[in-house]
N, C-alpha and C positions, 0 to 999 in steps of 0.2 A: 559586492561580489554576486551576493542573488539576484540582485537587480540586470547585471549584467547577462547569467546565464539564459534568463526568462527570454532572449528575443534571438539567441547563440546554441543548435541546436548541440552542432561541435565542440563548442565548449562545455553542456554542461553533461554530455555523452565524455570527453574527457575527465572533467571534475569525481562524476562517479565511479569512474576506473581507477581515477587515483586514489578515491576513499577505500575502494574495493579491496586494494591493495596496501593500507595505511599509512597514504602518502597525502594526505588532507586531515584535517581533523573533525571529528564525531560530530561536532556541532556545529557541521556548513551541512550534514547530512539531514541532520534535524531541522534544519530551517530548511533545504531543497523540497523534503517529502511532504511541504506546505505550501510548493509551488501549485498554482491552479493546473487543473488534471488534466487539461489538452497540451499544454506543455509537456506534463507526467507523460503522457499517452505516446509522443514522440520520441522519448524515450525507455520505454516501457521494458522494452529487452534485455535493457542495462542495470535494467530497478532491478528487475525479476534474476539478474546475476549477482545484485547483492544476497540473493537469499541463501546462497551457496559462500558464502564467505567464511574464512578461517578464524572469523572476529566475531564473537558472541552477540556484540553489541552492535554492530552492524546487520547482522540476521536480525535482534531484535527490534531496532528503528524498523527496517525496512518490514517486517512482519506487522507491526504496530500500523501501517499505512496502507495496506490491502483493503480495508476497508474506506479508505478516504475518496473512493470513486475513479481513480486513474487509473484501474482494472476494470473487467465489466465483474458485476459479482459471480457467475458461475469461476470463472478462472480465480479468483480471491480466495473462493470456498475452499477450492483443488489445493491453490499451493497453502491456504491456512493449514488446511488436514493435515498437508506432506509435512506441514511444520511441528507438529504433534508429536513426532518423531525425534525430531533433533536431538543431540545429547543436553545441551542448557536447557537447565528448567526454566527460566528467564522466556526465552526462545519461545518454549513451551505453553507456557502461562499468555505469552500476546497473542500466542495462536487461540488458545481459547477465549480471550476475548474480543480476537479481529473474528471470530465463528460465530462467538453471541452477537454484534454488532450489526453484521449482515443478519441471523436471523432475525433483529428485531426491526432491522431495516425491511426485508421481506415480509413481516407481519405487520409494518406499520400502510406498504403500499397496500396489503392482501384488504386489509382495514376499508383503506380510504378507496380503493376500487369498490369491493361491495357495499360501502355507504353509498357511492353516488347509484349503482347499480340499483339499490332500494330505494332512493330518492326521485329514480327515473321510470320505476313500475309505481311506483305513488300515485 
């Protein structure tokens, strides 16, 4: 079934509506949001309407994968924050670690920019 969506924009833009709405089960969600992130990206709109879901565990997949690159990081930051909010601590809790995740993602490029930067006034 994953293999199929990967090349079926249509299809896997349906598949996450149906999860959306708990007409799929949890764990085609789980393996999609491991799909490679130019795929993600074309569907991106659909992702970012799981995060609004009436399903605890579907917020928390989809929160868990803000960080995996098929966002640019400013917009991951944004809806991590908004997810700080939510009523499940669950919810809650991925959102703090998809915030650490990007920051350390941030401090590791901050890193490896000024090493080459001091490698290059050397």
């Amino acid at each position: 079934m994953v293999n199929t969506v990967k090349a079926d924009k249509e299809k896997l833009t349906e598949i996450l509506k149906r999860i959306n709405i708990e007409q799929a089960p949890l764990n085609l969600l789980r393996k999609l949001v491991d799909l490679p992130n130019d795929i993600l990206r074309e569907v991106q709109e659909v992702m970012l309407n799981l995060l609004k879901s009436a399903n605890n565990d579907i917020r928390s997949i989809t929160v868990a994968s803000l960080s995996k690159g098929w966002i640019d990081k400013e917009e991951a930051d944004k809806f991590a924050k908004e997810m700080l909010l939510d009523k499940d601590p669950i919810v809650r809790n991925q959102a703090v670690l998809v915030l650490r995740q990007i920051m350390y993602q941030q401090m590791k490029e901050d890193s490896d920019y000024f090493s080459k930067i001091s490698k290059e006034i050397e």
